[in-house]
C-alpha positions in Angstrom: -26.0 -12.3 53.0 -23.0 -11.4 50.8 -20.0 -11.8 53.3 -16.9 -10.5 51.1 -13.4 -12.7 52.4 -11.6 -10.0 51.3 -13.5 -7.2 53.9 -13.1 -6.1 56.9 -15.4 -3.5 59.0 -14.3 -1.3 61.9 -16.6 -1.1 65.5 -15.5 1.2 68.5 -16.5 3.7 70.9 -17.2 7.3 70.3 -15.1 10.0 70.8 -15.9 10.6 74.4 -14.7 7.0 75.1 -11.3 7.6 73.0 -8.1 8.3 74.6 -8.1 11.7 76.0 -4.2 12.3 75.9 -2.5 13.2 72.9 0.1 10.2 73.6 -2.7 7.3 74.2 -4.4 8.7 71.0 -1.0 8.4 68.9 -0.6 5.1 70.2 -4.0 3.8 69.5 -3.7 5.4 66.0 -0.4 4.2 65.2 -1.7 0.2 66.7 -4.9 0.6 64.1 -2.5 1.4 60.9 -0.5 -1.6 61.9 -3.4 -3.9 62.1 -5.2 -2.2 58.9 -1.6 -3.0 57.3 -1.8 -6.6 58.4 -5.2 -7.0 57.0 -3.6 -5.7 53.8 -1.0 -8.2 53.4 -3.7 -10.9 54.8 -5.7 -10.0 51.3 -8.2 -7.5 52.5 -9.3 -5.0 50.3 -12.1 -3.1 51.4 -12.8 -1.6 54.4 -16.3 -0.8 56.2 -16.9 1.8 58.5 -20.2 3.0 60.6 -19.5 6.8 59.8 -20.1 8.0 63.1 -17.4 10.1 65.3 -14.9 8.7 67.6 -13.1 5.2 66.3 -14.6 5.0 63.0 -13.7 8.3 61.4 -10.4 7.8 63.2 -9.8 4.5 61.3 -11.7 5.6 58.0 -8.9 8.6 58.2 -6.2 5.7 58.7 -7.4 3.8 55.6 -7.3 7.0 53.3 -4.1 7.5 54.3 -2.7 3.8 52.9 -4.8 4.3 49.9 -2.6 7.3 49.1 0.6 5.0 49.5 2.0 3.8 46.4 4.0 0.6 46.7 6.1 0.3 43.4 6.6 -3.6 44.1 3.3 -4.7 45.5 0.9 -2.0 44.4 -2.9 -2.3 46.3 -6.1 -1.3 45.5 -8.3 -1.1 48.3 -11.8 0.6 48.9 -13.5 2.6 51.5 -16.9 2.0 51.9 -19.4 4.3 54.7 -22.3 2.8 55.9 -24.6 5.1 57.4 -27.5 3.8 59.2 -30.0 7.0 57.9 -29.2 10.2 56.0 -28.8 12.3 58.6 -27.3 10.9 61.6 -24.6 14.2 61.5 -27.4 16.5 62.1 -27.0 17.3 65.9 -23.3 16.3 66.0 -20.7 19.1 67.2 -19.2 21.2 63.9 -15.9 19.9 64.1 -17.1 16.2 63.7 -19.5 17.0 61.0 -16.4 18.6 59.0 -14.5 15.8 59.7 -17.5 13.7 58.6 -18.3 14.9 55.2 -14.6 15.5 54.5 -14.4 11.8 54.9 -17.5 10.7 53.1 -16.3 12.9 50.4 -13.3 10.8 49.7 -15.0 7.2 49.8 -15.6 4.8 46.9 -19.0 4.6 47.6 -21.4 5.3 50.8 -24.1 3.4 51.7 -27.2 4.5 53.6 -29.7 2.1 55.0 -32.7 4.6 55.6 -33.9 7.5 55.0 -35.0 8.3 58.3 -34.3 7.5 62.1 -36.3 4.7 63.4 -35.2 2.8 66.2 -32.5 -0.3 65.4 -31.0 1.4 63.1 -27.8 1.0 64.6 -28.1 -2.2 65.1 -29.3 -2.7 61.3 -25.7 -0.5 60.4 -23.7 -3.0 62.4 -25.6 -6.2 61.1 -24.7 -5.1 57.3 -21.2 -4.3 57.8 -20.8 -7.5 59.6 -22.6 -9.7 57.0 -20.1 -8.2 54.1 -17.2 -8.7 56.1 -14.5 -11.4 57.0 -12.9 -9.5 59.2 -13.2 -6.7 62.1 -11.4 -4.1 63.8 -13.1 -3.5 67.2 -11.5 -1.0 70.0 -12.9 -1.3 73.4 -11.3 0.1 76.4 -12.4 -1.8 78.7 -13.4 0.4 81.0 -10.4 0.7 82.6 -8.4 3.8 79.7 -6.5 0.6 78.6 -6.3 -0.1 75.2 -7.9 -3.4 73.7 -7.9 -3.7 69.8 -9.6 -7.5 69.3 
């Protein structure tokens, strides 16, 4: 295990479990860039992310986003970093979540896949490595209830 003090990883639900209203998905977006910017100033550096649709593109998106901010006085260096759990886990997804996909593994520092193939655990294999690399997490959960939980 190589846990990095200065990592964090991302964990959430897919899109279908994401706020549905364009208000409650601002608000979760804007509450995910405030905690990503806390991590920042708290010494994190590189970020982890699963790769699939739903919370972790949204907060792989997020972390682009700072990495394009330039602070004169303070300038950061920070690193995405995908972590697929096979090479094709985009196959059956809708179009626009593939295009969202790629676009996003397209601008990380480096992607990481597990396996080749499928095989059952894979998931769980994803999550495991992202968690032994990292200090830190980002989870969103809603609870099952629409509310919104970032822990």
């Amino acid at each position: 295990m190589r846990k990095n003090e200065n990592s964090l990883c991302f964990s959430g639900h897919r899109s279908e479990k994401l706020p549905q209203s364009k208000e409650m998905l601002e608000r979760l977006k804007l509450r995910v860039g405030e905690e990503i910017a806390k991590a920042m100033e708290g010494g994190i550096e590189i970020f982890y992310f699963g790769a699939c649709y739903g919370f972790d593109l949204l907060c792989a998106d997020i972390v682009l986003g700072r990495k394009k901010v330039i602070q004169i006085r303070k300038p950061k260096i920070i690193s995405l970093i995908a972590v697929l759990p096979y090479e094709e886990q985009a196959k059956y997804w809708k179009e626009e979540s593939r295009e969202v996909y790629f676009s996003i593994l397209a601008q990380c520092d480096e992607v990481i896949t597990l396996s080749a193939k499928y095989h059952r655990g894979c998931y769980h294999e994803r999550n495991r490595y992202m968690v032994e690399h990292s200090s830190k997490m980002i989870c969103y959960f809603d609870g099952g209830k629409g509310e919104l939980h970032i822990l």
